[in-house]
Chimera marker file (.cmm) of the C-alpha trace (Angstrom):
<marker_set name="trace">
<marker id="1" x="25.590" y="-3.934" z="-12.844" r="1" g="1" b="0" radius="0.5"/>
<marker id="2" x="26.253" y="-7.475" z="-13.089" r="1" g="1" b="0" radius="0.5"/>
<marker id="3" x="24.483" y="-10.241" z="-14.406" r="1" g="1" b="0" radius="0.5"/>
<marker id="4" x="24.425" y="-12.262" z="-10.651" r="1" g="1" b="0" radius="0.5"/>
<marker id="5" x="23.026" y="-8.806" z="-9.238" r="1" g="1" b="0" radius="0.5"/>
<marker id="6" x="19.951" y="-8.369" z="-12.049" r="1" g="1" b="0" radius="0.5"/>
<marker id="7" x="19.603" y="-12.415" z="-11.130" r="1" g="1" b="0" radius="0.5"/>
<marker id="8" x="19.476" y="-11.885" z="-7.105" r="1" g="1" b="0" radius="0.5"/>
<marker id="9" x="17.068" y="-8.852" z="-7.785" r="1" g="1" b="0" radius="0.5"/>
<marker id="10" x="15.058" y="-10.732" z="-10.075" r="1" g="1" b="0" radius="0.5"/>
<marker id="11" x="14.294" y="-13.641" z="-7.592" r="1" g="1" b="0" radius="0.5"/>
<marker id="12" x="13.704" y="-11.236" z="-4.734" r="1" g="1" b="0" radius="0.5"/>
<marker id="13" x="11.364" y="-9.092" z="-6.840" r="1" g="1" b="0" radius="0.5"/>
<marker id="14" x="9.109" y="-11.456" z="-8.470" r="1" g="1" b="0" radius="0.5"/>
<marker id="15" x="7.706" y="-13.119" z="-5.534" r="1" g="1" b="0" radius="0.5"/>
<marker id="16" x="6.624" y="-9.782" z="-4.189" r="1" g="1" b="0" radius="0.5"/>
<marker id="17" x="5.008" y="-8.340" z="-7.300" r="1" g="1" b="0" radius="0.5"/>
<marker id="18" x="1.421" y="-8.887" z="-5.963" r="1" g="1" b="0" radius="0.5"/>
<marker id="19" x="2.751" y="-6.140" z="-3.180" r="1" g="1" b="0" radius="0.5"/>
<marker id="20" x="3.589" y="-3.624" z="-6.037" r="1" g="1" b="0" radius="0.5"/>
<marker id="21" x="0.599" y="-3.881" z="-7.587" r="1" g="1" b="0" radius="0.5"/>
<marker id="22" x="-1.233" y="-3.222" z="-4.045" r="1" g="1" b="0" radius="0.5"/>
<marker id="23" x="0.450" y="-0.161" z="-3.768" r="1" g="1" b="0" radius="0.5"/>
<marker id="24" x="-0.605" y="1.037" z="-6.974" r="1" g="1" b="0" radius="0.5"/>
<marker id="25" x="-4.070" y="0.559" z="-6.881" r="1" g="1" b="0" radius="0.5"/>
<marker id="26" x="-4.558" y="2.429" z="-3.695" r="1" g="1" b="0" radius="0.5"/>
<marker id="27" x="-2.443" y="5.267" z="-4.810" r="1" g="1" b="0" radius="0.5"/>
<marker id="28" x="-3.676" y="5.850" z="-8.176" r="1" g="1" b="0" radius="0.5"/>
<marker id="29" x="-6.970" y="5.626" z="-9.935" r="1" g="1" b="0" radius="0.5"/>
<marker id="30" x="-6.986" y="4.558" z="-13.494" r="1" g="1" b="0" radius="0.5"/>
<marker id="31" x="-4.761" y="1.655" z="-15.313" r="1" g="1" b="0" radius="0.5"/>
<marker id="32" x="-2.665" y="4.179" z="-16.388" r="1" g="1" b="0" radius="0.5"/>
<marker id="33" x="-1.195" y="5.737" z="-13.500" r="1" g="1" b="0" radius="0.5"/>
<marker id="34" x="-1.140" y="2.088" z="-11.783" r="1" g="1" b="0" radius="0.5"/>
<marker id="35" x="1.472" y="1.008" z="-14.908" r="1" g="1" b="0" radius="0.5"/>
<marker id="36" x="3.270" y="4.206" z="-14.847" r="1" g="1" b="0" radius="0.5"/>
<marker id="37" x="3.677" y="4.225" z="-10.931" r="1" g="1" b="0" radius="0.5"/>
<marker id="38" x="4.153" y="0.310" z="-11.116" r="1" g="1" b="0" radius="0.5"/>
<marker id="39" x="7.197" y="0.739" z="-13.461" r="1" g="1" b="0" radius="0.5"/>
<marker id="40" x="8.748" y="3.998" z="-11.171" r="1" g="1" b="0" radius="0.5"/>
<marker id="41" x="8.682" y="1.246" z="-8.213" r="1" g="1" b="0" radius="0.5"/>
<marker id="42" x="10.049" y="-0.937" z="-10.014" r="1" g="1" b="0" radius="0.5"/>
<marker id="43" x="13.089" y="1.040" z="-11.221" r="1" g="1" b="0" radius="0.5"/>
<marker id="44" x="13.296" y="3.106" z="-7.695" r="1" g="1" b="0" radius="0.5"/>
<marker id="45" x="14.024" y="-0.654" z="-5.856" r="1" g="1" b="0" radius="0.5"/>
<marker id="46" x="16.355" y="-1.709" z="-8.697" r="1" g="1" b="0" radius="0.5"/>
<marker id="47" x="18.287" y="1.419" z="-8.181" r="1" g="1" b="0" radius="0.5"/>
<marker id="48" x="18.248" y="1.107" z="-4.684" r="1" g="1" b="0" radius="0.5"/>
<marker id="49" x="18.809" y="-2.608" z="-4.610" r="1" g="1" b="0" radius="0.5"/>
<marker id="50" x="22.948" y="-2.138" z="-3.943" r="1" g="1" b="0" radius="0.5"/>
<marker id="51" x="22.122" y="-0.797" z="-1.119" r="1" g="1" b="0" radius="0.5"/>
<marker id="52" x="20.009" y="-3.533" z="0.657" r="1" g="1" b="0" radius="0.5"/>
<marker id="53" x="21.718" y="-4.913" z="2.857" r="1" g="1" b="0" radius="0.5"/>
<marker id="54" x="19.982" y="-7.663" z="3.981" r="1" g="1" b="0" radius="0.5"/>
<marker id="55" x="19.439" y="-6.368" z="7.515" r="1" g="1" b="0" radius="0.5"/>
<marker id="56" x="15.607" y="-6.147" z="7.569" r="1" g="1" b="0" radius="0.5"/>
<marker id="57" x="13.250" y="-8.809" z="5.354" r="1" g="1" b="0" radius="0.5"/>
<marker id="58" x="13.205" y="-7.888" z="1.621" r="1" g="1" b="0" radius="0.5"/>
<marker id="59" x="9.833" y="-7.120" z="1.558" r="1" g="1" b="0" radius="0.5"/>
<marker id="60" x="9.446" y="-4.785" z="4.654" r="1" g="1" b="0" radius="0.5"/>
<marker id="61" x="12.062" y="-2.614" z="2.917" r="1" g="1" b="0" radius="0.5"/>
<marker id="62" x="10.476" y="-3.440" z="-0.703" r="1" g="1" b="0" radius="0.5"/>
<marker id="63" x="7.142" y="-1.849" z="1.061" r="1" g="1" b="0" radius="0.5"/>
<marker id="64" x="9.342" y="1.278" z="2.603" r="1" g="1" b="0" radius="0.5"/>
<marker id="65" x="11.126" y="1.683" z="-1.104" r="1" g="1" b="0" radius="0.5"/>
<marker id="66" x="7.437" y="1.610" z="-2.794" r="1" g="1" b="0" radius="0.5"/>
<marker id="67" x="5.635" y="3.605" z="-0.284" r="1" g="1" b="0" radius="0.5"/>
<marker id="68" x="7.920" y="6.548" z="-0.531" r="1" g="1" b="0" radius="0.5"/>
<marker id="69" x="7.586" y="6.404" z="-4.722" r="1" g="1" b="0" radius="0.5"/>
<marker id="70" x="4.257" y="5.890" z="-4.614" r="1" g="1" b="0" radius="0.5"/>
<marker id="71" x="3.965" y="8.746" z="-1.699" r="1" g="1" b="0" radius="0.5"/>
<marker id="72" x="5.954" y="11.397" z="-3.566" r="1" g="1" b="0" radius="0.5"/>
<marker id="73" x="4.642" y="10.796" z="-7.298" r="1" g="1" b="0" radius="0.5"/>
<marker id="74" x="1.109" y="10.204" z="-6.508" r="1" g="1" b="0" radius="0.5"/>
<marker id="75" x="0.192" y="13.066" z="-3.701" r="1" g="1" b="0" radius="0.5"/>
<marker id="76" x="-3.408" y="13.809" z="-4.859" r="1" g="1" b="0" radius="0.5"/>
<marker id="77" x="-5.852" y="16.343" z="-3.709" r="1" g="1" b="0" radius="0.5"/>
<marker id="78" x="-8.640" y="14.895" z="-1.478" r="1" g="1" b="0" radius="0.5"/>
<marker id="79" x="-11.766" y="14.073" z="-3.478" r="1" g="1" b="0" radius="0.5"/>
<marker id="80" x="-15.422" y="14.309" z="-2.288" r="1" g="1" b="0" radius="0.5"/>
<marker id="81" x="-16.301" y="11.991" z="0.262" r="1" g="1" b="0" radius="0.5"/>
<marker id="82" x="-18.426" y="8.451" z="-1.648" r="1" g="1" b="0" radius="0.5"/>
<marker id="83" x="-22.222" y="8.001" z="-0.908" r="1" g="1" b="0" radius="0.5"/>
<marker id="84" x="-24.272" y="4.991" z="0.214" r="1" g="1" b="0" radius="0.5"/>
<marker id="85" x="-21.288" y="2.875" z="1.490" r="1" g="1" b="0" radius="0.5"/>
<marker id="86" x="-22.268" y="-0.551" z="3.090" r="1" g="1" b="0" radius="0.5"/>
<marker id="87" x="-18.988" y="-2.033" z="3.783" r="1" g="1" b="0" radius="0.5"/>
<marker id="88" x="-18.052" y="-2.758" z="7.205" r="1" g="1" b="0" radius="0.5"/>
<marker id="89" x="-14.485" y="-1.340" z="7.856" r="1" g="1" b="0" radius="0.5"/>
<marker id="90" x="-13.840" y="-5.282" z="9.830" r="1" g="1" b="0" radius="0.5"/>
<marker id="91" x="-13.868" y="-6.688" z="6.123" r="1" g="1" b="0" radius="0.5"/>
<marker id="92" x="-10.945" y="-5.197" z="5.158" r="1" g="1" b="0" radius="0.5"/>
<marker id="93" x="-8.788" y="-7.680" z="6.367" r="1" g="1" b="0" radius="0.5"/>
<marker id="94" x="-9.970" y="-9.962" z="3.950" r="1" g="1" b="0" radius="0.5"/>
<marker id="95" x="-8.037" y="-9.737" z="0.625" r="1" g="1" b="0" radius="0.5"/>
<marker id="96" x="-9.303" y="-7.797" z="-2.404" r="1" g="1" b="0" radius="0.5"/>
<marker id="97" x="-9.292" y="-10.678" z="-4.187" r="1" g="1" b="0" radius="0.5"/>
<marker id="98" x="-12.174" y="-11.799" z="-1.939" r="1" g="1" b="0" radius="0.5"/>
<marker id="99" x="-13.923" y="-9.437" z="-3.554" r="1" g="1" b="0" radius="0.5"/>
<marker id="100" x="-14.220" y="-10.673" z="-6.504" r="1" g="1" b="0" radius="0.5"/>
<marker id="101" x="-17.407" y="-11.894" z="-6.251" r="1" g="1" b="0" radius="0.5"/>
<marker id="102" x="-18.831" y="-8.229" z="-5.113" r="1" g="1" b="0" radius="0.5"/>
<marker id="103" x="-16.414" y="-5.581" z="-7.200" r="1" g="1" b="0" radius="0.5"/>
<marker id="104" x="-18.795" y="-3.300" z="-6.756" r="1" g="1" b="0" radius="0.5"/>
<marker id="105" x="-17.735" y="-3.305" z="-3.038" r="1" g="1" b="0" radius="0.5"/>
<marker id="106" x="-14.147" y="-3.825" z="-3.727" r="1" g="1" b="0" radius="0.5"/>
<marker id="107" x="-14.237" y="-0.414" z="-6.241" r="1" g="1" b="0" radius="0.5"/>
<marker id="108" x="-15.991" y="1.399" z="-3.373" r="1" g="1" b="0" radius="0.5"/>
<marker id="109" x="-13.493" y="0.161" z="-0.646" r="1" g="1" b="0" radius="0.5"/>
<marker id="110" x="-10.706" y="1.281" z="-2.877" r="1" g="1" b="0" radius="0.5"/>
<marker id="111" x="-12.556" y="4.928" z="-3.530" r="1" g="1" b="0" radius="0.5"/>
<marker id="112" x="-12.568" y="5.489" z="0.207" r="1" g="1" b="0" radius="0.5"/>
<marker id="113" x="-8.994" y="4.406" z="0.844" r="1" g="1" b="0" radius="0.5"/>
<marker id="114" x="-8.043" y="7.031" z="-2.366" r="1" g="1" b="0" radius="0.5"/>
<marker id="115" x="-9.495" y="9.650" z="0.030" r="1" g="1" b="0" radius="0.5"/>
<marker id="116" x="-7.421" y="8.718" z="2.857" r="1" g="1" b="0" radius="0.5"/>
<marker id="117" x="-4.097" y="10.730" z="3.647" r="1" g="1" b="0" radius="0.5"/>
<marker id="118" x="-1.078" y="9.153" z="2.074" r="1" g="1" b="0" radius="0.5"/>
<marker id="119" x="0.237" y="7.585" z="5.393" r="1" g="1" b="0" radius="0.5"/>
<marker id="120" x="-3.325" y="6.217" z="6.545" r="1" g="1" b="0" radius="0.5"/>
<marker id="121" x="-3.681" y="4.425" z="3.105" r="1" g="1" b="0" radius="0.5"/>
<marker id="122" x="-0.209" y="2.593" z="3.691" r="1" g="1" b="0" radius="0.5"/>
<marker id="123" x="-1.039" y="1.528" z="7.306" r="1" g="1" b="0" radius="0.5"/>
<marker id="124" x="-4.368" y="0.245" z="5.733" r="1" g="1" b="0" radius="0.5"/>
<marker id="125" x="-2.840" y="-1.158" z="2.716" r="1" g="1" b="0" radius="0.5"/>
<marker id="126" x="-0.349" y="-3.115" z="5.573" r="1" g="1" b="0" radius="0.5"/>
<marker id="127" x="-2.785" y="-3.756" z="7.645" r="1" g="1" b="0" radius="0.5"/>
<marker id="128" x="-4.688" y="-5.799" z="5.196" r="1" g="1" b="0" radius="0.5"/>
<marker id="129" x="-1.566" y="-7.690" z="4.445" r="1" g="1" b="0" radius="0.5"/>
<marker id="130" x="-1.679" y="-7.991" z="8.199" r="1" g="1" b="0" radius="0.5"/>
<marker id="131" x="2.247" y="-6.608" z="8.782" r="1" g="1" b="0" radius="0.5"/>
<marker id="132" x="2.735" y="-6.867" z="12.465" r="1" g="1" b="0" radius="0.5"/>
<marker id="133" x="2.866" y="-3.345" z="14.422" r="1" g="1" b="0" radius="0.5"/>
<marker id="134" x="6.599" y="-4.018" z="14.611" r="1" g="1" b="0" radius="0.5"/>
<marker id="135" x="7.269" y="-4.039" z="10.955" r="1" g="1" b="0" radius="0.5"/>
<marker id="136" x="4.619" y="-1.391" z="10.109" r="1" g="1" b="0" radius="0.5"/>
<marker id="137" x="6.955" y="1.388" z="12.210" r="1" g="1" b="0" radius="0.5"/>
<marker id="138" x="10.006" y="0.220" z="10.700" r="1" g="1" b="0" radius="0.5"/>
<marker id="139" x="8.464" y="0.654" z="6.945" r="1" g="1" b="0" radius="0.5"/>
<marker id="140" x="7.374" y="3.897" z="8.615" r="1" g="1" b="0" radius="0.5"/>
<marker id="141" x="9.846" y="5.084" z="10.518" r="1" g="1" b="0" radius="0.5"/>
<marker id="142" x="7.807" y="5.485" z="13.729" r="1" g="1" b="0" radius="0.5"/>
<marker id="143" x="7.933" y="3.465" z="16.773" r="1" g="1" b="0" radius="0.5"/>
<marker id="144" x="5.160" y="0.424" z="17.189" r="1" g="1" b="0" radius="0.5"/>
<marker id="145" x="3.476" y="2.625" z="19.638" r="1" g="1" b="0" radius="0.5"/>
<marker id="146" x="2.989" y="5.223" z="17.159" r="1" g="1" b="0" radius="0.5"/>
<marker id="147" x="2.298" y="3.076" z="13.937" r="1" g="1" b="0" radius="0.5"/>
<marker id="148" x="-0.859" y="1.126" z="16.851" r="1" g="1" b="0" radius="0.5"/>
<marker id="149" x="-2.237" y="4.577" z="17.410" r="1" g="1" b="0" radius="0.5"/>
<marker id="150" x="-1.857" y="5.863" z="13.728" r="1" g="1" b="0" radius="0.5"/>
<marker id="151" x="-3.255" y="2.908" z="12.355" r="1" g="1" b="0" radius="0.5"/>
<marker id="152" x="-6.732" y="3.271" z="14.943" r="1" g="1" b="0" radius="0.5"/>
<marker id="153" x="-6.539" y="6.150" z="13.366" r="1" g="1" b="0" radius="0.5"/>
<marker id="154" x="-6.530" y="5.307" z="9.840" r="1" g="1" b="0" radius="0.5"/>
<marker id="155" x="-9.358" y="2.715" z="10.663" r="1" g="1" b="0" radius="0.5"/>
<marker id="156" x="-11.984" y="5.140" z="12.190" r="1" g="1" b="0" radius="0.5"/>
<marker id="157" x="-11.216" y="7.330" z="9.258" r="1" g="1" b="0" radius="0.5"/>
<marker id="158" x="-12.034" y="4.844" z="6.663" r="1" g="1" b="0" radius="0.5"/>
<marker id="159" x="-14.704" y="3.845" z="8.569" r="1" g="1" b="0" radius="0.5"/>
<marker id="160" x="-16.631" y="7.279" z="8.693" r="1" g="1" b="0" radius="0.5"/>
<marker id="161" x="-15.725" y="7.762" z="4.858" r="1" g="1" b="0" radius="0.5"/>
<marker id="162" x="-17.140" y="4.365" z="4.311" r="1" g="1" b="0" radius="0.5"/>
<marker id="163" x="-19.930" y="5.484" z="6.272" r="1" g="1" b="0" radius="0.5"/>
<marker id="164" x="-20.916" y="8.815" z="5.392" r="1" g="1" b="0" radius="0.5"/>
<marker id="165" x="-23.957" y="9.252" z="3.205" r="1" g="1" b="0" radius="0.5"/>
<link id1="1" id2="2" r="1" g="1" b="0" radius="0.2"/>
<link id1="2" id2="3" r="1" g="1" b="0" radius="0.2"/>
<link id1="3" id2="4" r="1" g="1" b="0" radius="0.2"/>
<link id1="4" id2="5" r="1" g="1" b="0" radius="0.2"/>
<link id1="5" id2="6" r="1" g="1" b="0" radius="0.2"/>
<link id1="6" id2="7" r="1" g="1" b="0" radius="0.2"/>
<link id1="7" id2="8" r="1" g="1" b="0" radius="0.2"/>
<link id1="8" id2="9" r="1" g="1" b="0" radius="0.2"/>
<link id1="9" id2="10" r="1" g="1" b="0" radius="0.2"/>
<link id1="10" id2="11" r="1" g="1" b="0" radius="0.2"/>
<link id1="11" id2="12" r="1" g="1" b="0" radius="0.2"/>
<link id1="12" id2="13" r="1" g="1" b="0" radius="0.2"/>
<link id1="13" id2="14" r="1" g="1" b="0" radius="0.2"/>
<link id1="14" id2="15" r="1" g="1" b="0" radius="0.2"/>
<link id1="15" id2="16" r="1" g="1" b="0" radius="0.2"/>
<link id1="16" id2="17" r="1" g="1" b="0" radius="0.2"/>
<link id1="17" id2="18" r="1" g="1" b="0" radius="0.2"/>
<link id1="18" id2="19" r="1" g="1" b="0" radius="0.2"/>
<link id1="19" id2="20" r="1" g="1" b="0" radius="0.2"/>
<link id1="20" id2="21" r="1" g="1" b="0" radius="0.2"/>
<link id1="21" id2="22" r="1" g="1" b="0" radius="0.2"/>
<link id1="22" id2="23" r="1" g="1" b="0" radius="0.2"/>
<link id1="23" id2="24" r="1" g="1" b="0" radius="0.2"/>
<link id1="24" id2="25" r="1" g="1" b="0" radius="0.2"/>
<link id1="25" id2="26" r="1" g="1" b="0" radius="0.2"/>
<link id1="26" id2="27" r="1" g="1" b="0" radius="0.2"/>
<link id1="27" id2="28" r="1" g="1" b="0" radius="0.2"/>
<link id1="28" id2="29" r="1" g="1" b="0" radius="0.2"/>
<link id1="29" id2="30" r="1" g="1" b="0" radius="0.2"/>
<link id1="30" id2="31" r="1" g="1" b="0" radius="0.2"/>
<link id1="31" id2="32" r="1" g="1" b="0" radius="0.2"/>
<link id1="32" id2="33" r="1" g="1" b="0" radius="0.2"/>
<link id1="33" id2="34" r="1" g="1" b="0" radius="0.2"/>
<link id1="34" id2="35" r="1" g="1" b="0" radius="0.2"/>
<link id1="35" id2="36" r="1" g="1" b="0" radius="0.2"/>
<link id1="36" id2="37" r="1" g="1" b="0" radius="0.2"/>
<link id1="37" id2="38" r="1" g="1" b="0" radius="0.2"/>
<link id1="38" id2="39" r="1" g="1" b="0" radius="0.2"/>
<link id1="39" id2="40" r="1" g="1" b="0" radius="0.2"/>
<link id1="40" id2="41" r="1" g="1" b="0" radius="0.2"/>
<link id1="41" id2="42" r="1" g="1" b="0" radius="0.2"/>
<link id1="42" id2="43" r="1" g="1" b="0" radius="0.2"/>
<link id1="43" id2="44" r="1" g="1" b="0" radius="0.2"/>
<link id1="44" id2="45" r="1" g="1" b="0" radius="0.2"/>
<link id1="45" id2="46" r="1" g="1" b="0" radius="0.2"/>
<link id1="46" id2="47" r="1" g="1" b="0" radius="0.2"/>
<link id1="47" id2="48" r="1" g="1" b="0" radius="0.2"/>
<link id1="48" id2="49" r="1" g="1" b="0" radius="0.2"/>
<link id1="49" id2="50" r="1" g="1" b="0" radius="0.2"/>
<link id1="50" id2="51" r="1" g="1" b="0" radius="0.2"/>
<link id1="51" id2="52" r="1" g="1" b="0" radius="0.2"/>
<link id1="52" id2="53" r="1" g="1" b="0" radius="0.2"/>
<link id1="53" id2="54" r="1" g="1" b="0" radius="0.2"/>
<link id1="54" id2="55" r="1" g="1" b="0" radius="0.2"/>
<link id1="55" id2="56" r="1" g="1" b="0" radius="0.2"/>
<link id1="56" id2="57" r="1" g="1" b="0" radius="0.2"/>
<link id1="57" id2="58" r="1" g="1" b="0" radius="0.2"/>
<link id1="58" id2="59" r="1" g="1" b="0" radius="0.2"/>
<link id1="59" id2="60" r="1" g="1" b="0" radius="0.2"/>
<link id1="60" id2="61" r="1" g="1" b="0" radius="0.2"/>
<link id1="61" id2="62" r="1" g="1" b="0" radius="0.2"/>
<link id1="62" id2="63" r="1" g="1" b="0" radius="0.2"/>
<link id1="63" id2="64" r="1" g="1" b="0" radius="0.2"/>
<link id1="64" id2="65" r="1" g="1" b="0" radius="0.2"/>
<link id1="65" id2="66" r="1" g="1" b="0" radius="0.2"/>
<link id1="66" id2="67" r="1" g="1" b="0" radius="0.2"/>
<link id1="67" id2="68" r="1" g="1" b="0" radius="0.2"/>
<link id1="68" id2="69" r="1" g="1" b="0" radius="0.2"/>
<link id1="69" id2="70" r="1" g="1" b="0" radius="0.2"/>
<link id1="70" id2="71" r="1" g="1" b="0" radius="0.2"/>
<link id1="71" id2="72" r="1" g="1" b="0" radius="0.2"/>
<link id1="72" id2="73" r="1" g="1" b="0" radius="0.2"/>
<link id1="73" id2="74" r="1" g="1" b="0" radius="0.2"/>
<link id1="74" id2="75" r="1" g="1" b="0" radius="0.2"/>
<link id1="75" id2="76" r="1" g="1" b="0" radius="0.2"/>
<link id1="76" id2="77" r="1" g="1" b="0" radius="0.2"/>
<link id1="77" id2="78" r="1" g="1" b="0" radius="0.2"/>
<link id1="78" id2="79" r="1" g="1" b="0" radius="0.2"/>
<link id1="79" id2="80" r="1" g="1" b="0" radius="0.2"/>
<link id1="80" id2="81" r="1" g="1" b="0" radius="0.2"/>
<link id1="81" id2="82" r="1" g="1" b="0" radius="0.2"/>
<link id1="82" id2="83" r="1" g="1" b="0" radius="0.2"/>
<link id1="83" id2="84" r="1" g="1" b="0" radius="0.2"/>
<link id1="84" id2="85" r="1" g="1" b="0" radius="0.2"/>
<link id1="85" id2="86" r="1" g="1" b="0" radius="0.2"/>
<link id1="86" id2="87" r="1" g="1" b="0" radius="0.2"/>
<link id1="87" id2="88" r="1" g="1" b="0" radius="0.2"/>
<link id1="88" id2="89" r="1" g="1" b="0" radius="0.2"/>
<link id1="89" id2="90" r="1" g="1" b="0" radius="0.2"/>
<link id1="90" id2="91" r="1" g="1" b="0" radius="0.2"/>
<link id1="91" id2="92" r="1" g="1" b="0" radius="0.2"/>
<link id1="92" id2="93" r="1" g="1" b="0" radius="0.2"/>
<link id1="93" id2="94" r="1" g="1" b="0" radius="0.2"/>
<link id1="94" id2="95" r="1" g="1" b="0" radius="0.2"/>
<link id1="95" id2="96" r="1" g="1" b="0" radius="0.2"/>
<link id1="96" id2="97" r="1" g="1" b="0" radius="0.2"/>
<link id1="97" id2="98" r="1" g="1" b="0" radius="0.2"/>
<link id1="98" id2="99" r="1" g="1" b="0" radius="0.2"/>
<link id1="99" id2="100" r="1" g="1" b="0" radius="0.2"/>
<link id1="100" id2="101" r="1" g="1" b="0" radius="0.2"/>
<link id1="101" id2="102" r="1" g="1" b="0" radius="0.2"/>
<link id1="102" id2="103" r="1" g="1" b="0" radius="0.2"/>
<link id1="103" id2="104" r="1" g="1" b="0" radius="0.2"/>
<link id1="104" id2="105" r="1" g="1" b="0" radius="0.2"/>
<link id1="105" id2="106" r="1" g="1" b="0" radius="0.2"/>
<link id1="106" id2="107" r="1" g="1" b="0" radius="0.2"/>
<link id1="107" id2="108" r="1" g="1" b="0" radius="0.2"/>
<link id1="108" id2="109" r="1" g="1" b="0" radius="0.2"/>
<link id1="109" id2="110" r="1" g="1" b="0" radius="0.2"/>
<link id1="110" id2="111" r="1" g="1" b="0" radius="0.2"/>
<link id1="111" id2="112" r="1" g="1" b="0" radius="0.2"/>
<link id1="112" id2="113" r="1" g="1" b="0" radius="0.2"/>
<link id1="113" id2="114" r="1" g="1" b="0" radius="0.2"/>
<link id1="114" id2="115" r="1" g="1" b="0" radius="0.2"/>
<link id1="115" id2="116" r="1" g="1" b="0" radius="0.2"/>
<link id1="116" id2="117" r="1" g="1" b="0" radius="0.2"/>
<link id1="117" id2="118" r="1" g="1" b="0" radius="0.2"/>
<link id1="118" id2="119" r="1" g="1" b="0" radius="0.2"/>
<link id1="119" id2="120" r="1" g="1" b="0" radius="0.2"/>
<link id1="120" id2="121" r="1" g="1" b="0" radius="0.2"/>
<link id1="121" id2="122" r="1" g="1" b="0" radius="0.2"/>
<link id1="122" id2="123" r="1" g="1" b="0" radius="0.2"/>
<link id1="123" id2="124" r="1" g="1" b="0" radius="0.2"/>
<link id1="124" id2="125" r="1" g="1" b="0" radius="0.2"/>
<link id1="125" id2="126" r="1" g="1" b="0" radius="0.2"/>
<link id1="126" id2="127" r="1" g="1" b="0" radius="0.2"/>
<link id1="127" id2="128" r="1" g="1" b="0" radius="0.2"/>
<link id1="128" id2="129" r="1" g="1" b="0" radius="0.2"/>
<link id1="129" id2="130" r="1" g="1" b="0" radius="0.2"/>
<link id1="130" id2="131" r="1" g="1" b="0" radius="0.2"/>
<link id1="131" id2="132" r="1" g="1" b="0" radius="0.2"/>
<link id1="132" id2="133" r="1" g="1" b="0" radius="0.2"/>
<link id1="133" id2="134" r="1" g="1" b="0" radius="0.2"/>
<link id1="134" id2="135" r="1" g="1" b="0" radius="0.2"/>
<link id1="135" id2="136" r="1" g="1" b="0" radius="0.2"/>
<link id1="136" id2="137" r="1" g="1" b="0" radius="0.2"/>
<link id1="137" id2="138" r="1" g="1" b="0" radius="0.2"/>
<link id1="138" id2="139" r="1" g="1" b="0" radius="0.2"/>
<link id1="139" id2="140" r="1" g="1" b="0" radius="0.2"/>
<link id1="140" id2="141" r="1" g="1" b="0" radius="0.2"/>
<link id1="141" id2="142" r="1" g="1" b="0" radius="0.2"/>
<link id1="142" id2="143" r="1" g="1" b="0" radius="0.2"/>
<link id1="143" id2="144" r="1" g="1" b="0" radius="0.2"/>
<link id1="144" id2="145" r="1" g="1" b="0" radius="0.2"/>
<link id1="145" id2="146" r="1" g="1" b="0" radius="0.2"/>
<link id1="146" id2="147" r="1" g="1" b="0" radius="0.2"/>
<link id1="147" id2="148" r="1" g="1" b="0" radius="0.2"/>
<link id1="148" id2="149" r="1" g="1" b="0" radius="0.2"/>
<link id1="149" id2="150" r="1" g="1" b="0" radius="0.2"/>
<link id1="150" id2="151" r="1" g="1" b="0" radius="0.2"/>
<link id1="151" id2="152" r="1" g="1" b="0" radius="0.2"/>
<link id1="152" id2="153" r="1" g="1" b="0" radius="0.2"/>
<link id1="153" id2="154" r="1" g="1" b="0" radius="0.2"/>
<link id1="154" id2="155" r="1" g="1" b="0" radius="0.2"/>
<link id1="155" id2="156" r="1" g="1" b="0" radius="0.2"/>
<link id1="156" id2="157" r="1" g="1" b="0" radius="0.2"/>
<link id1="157" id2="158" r="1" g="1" b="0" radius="0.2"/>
<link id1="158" id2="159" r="1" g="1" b="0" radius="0.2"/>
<link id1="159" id2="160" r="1" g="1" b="0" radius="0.2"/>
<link id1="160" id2="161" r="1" g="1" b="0" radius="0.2"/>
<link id1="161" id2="162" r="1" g="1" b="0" radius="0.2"/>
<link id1="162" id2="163" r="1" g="1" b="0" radius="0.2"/>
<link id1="163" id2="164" r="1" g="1" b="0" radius="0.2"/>
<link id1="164" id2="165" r="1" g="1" b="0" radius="0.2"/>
</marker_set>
């Protein structure tokens, strides 16, 4: 590929790291897996990078790109629900890096969105980067409709595993 493509990905890419590494950490547990599914993203969008066409915003079809890796190499089994949660599920739109002060809360949010199905912990993961119902069914492939009631969903979900003693 040519040098003006690796420069055009490069400049899209970079800015939209942060996203990546978002991804990672709600699909995989341990440093690890987050580097090893980090780099398949990484190479899956370069790959696939001739082929965007510019039609919908880079990063709405970065997210759709690194959702689907992340989906298909990361499918784990569901793991015993957490104990003693105290986070209130209307925190989570702040950003983890909010929770910085308190990692112990940030390290339990993130345990209870590992036990969420694959779909439910992208629509949380966008709806903490607060991607409009629009853009959440195109990443999707579901109408707005369907990504509002799916994402309810996903909320009272997290909420009771957040919950549950």
């Amino acid at each position: 590929m040519s040098t003006e493509l690796e420069k055009t990905f490069v400049d899209f890419f970079k800015p939209n790291q942060r996203l990546i590494h978002k991804i990672c950490r709600i699909y995989t547990d341990n440093a690890e897996d987050h580097e090893d599914l980090f780099q398949e993203i990484t190479v899956q969008l370069w790959r696939s990078f001739p082929g965007f066409k510019g039609e919908a915003k880079f990063s709405t079809w970065m997210y759709k790109v690194a959702l689907n890796t992340a989906m298909t190499l990361f499918r784990k089994p569901q793991k015993k629900q957490i104990q003693h949660a105290d986070i209130d599920v209307s925190t989570l739109k702040m950003e983890y890096e909010a929770y910085e002060d308190d990692e112990h809360k940030l390290k339990r949010m993130y345990k209870a969105i590992h036990e969420l199905s694959d779909v439910e912990k992208a629509l949380i993961m966008m709806y903490l980067e607060d991607k409009p119902y629009r853009e959440i069914g195109e990443i999707l492939g579901i109408t707005e409709g369907n990504a509002r009631v799916k994402m309810n969903r996903a909320k009272n979900n997290l909420k009771t595993k957040i919950n549950t003693k």
